[in-house]
C-alpha positions in Angstrom: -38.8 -52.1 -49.9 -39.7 -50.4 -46.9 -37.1 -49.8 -44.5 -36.7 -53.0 -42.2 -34.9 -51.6 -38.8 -34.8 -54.2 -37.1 -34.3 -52.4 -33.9 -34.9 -48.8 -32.7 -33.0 -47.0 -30.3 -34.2 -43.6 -29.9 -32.3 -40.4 -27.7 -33.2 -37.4 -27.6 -31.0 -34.8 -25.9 -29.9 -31.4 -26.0 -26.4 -30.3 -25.8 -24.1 -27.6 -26.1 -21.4 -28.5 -28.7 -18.5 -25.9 -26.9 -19.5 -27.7 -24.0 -18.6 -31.2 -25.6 -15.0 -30.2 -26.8 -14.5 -28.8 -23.2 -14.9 -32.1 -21.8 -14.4 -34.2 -24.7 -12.6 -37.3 -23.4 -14.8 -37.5 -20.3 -18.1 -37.5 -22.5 -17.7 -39.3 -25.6 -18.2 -42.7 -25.2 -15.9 -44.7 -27.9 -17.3 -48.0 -28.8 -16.3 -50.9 -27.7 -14.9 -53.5 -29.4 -17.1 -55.7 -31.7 -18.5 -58.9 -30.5 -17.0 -62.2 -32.1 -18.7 -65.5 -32.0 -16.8 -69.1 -33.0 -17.8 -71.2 -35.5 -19.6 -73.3 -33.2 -21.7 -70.6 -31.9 -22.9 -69.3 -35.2 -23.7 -72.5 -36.5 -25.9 -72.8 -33.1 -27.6 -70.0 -33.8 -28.7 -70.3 -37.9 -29.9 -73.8 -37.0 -32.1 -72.8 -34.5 -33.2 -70.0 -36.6 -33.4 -72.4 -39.7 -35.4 -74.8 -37.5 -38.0 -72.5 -36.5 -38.8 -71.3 -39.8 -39.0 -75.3 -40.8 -41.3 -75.6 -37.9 -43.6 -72.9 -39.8 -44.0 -74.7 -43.1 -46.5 -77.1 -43.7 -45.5 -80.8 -44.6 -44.8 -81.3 -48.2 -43.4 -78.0 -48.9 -40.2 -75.9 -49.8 -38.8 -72.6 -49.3 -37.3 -71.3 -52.5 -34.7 -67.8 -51.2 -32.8 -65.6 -53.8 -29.7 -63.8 -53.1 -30.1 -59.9 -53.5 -29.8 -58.5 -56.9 -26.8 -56.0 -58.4 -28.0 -52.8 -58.4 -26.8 -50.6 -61.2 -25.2 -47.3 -59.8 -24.1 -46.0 -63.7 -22.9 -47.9 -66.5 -20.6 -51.0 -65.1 -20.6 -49.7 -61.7 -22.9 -51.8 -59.5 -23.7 -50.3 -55.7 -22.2 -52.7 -53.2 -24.2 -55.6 -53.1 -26.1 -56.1 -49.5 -27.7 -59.5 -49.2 -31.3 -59.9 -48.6 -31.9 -59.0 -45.3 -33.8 -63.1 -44.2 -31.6 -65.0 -46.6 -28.3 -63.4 -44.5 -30.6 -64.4 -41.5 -30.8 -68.4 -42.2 -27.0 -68.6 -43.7 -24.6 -65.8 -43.1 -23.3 -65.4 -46.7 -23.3 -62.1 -48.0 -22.2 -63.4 -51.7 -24.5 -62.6 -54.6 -26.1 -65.2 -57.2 -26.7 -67.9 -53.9 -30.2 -69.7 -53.3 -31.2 -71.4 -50.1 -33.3 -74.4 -50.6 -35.7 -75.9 -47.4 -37.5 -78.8 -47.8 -39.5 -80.4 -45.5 -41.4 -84.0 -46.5 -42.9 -86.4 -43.8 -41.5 -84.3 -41.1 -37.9 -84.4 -42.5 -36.0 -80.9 -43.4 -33.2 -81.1 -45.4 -31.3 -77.6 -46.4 -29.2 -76.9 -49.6 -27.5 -74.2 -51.0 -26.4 -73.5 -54.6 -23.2 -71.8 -54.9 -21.6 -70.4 -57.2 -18.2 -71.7 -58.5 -15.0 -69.6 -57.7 -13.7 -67.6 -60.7 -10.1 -66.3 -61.2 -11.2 -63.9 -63.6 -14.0 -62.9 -61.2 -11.9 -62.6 -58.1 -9.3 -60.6 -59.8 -11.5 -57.9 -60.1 -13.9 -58.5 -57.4 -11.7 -60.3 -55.1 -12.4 -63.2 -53.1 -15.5 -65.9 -53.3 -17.3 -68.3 -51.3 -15.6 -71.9 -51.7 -17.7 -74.9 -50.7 -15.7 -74.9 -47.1 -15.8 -71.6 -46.6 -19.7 -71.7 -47.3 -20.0 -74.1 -44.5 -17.7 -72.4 -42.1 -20.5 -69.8 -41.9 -23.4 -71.4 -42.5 -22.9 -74.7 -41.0 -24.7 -76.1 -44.0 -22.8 -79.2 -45.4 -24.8 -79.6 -48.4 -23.3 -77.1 -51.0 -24.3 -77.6 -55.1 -22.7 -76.0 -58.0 -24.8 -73.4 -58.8 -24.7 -74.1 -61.8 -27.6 -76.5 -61.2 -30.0 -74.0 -60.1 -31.8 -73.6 -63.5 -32.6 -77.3 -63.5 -34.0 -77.4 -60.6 -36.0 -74.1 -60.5 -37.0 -75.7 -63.9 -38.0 -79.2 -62.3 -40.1 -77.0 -60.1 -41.9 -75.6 -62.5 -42.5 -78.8 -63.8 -43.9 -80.2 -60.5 -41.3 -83.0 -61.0 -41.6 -84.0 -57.4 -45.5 -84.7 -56.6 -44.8 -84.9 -53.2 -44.4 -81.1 -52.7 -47.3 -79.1 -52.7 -46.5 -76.3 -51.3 -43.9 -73.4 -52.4 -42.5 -70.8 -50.2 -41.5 -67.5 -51.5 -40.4 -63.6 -50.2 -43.3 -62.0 -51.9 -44.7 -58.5 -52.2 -47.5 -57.8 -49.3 -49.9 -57.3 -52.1 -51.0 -54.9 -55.1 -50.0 -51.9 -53.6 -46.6 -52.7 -52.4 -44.6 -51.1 -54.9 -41.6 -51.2 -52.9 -41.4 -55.1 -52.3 -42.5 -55.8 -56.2 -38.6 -54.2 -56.8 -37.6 -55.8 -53.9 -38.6 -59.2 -54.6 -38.7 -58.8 -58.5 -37.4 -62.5 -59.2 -39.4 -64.3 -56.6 -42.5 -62.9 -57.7 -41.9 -63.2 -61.9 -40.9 -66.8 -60.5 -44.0 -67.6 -58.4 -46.1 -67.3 -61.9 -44.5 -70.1 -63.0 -45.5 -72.4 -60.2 -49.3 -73.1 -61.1 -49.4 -76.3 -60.0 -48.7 -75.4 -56.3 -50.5 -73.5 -53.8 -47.9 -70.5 -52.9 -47.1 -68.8 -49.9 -45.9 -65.7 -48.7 -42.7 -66.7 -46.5 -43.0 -62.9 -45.2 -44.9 -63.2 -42.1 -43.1 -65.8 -40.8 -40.0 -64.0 -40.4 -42.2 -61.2 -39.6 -43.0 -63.2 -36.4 -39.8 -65.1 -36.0 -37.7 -62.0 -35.7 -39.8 -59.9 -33.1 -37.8 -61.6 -30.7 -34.2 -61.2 -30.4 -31.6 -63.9 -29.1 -28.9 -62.9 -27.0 -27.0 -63.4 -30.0 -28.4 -60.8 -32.0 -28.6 -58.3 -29.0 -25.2 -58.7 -28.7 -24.8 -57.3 -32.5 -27.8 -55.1 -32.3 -25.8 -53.4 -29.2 -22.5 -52.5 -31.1 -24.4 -50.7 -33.7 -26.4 -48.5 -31.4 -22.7 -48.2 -29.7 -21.0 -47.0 -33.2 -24.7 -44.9 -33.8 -23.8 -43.4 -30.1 -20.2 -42.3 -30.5 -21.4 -41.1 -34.4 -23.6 -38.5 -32.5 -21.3 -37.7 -29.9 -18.6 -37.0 -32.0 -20.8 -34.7 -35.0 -21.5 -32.4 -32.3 -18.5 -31.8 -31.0 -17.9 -30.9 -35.1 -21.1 -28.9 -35.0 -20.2 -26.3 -32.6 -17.5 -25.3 -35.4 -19.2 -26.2 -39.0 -20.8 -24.0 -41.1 -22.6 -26.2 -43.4 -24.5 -29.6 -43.0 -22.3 -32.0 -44.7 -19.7 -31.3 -42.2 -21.6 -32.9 -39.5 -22.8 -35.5 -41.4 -19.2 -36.4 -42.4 -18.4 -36.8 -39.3 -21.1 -39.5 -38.5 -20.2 -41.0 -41.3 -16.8 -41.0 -40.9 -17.1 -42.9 -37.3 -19.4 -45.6 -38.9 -16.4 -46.4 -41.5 -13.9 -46.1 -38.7 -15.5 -48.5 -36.2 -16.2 -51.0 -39.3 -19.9 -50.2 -39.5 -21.6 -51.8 -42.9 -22.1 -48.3 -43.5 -25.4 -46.5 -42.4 -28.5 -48.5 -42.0 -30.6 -45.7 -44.1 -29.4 -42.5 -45.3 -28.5 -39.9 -42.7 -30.7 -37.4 -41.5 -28.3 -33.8 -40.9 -30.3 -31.0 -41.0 -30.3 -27.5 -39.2 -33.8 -25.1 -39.0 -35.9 -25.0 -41.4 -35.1 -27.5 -43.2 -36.2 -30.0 -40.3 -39.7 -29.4 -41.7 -38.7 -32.1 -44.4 -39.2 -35.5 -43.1 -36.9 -37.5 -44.8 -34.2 -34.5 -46.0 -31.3 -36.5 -46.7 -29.3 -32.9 -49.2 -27.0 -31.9 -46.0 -26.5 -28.9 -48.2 -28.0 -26.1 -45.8 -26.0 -24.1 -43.3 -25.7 -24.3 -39.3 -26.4 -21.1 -38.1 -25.6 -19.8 -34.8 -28.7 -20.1 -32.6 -30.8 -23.0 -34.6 -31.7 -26.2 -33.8 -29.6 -29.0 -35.3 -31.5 -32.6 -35.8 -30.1 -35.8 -36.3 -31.3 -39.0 -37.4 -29.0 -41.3 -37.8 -27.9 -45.0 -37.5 -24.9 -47.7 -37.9 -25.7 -51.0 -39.7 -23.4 -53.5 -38.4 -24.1 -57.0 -40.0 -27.3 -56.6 -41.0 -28.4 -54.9 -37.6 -29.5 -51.8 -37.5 -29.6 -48.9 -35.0 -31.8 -45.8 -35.1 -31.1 -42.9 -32.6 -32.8 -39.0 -33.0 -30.8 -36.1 -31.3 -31.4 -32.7 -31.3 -29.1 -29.9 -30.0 -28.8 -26.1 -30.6 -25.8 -24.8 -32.0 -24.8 -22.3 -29.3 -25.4 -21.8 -25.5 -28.1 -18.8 -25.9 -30.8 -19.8 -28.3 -33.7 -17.2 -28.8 -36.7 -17.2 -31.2 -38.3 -20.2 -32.7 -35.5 -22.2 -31.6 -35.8 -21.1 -28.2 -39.8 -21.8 -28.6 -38.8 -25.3 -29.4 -36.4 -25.8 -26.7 -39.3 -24.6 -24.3 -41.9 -27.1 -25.1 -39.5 -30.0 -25.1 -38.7 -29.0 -21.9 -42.2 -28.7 -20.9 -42.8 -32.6 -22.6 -39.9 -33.8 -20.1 -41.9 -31.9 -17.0 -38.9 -29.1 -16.7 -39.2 -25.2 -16.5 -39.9 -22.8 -19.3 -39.4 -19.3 -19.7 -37.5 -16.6 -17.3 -37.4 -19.4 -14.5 -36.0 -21.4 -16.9 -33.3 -18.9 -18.1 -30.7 -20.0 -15.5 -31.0 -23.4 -17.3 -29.8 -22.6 -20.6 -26.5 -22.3 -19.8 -26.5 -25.8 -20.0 -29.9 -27.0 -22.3 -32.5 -28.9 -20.9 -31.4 -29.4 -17.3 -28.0 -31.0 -17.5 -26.0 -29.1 -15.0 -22.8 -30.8 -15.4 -20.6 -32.8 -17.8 -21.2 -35.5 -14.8 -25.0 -35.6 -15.5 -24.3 -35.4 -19.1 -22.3 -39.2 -19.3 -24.5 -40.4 -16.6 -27.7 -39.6 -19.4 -25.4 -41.0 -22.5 -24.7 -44.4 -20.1 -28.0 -45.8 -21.7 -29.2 -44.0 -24.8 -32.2 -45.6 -26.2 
């Protein structure tokens, strides 16, 4: 599945890394602290959500949505299972093997999901699942069933056992040659052959609408990931001014995402120094940083399902010369600065920032 940022924050700055451990405490900005809702407010917010994707459907209809799958790392190890991004969305439960049911006949919506049952066994390895209450602590869905029961009524759909329904709602592929949403919606598609009887829809583009606008809820969330994404870059270039290879930088990214309880990253990180920038999507971190070349970032923090997405480039050492200095130039130009010898004075600190004051005052509001 293509990759669904929800949000895009993009920086691009230049800096000197000896200059950042010089003034380190005055220009790394630490996140703050993550924002906590009650109960009460969640609940709030997926019913509005879950109404206004109720409002979309036609009468006579349900929306049939499918937990993520496992994905197989090797052998009996699975990846860590993230839930699909518009199920999470409506409910809030990252558990695997749950199914959210929306039905809406002559104007009434009712909502159901189909959970499974808690297992010792399970638990001891895996640790903890859902219970019912716990299910509608964060959903504010009351009506939980077994799901245990979800064959028979997938199968009683099938069967077009309720003639009142006439319409079925799915995540599908966007057609033929979307490879990446047959993977990522293998079950819902298999399932919508099945369903001949009833005219099926795509639930895709109305989340597609629905979610161009963000709540101050979501902003809230969508704000502490660019903040963790922020400090990340901050922090790897302090680290860059001393590394000698890649991976060291992007350890250091990595290793703030973890620290300030980040999902983890919201697509693989981009770390790479000279000419291996060329490479759109190199994600190896296995080449040096060499005095003197430009080192690009692209990286970004997913924190509960929200994703941030921030670009920085910055040159290794003060005096850059060569391609890298060629580079430096034009962005410059782009940005309506100075180039060449008038521009020499200026690389003692790249791109125009003077001072470790202008620096924090252009990291106040990245993005």
């Amino acid at each position: 599945m293509r990759r669904f940022v929800i949000f895009i924050a993009i920086a691009i700055f230049a800096v000197n890394a000896a200059e950042i451990r010089a003034f380190d405490t005055g220009i790394i900005k630490t996140a703050p602290p993550a924002p906590t809702f009650t109960d009460a407010e969640r609940h709030t917010e997926l019913a509005k959500r879950r109404a206004a994707v109720a409002a979309k459907m036609t009468d006579n209809s349900v929306m049939v949505m499918f937990s993520a799958e496992p994905r197989i790392y090797t052998n009996d190890v699975d990846y860590v299972l993230r839930q699909e991004n518009n199920l999470y969305y409506l409910t809030a439960l990252k558990q695997g093997n749950v199914m959210l049911v929306i039905r809406k006949s002559g104007g009434k919506v009712t909502e159901t999901v189909y959970l499974p049952k808690r297992n010792p066994q399970f638990e001891t390895w895996n640790g903890k699942m859902y219970s019912n209450d716990d299910a509608v602590r964060l959903s504010g869905i009351r009506n939980i069933v077994d799901a245990g029961q979800r064959s028979a009524y997938l199968q009683s759909l099938k069967e077009h056992s309720d003639k009142t329904i006439a319409t079925v709602y799915l995540l599908l592929p966007d057609g033929d040659y979307d490879s990446d949403g047959k993977r990522e919606f293998r079950q819902e598609n298999e399932f919508s052959r099945s369903l001949a009887a009833y005219k099926v829809e795509n639930s895709q583009p109305i989340f597609a609408e629905l979610r161009q606008i963000k709540s101050p809820y979501e902003i809230k969330l969508l704000q502490h990931a660019i903040d963790i994404t922020t400090e990340a870059h901050m922090r790897s270039w302090a680290t860059a001014g001393d590394a000698s290879m890649e991976y060291e930088v992007q350890a250091e990214v990595e290793y703030t995402f973890r620290r300030r309880n980040a999902d983890y990253w919201g697509y693989p990180s981009i770390v790479v120094c000279g000419p291996n920038a060329t490479t759109l999507h190199y994600e190896e971190s296995q080449g040096p940083v060499t005095k003197g070349s430009l080192l690009l970032m692209d990286v970004g923090a997913e924190y509960d399902h929200y994703t941030a997405d921030v670009t920085h480039l910055s040159c290794k050492r003060q005096i850059y010369k060569g391609a890298g200095r060629d580079i430096s130039d034009r962005f410059r130009r782009s940005r309506g600065g100075r180039r060449g010898d008038q521009a020499r004075r200026d690389d003692e600190f790249p791109f125009g920032y003077r001072r470790p004051s202008d620096h924090r005052r252009a990291f106040q509001t990245p993005g």
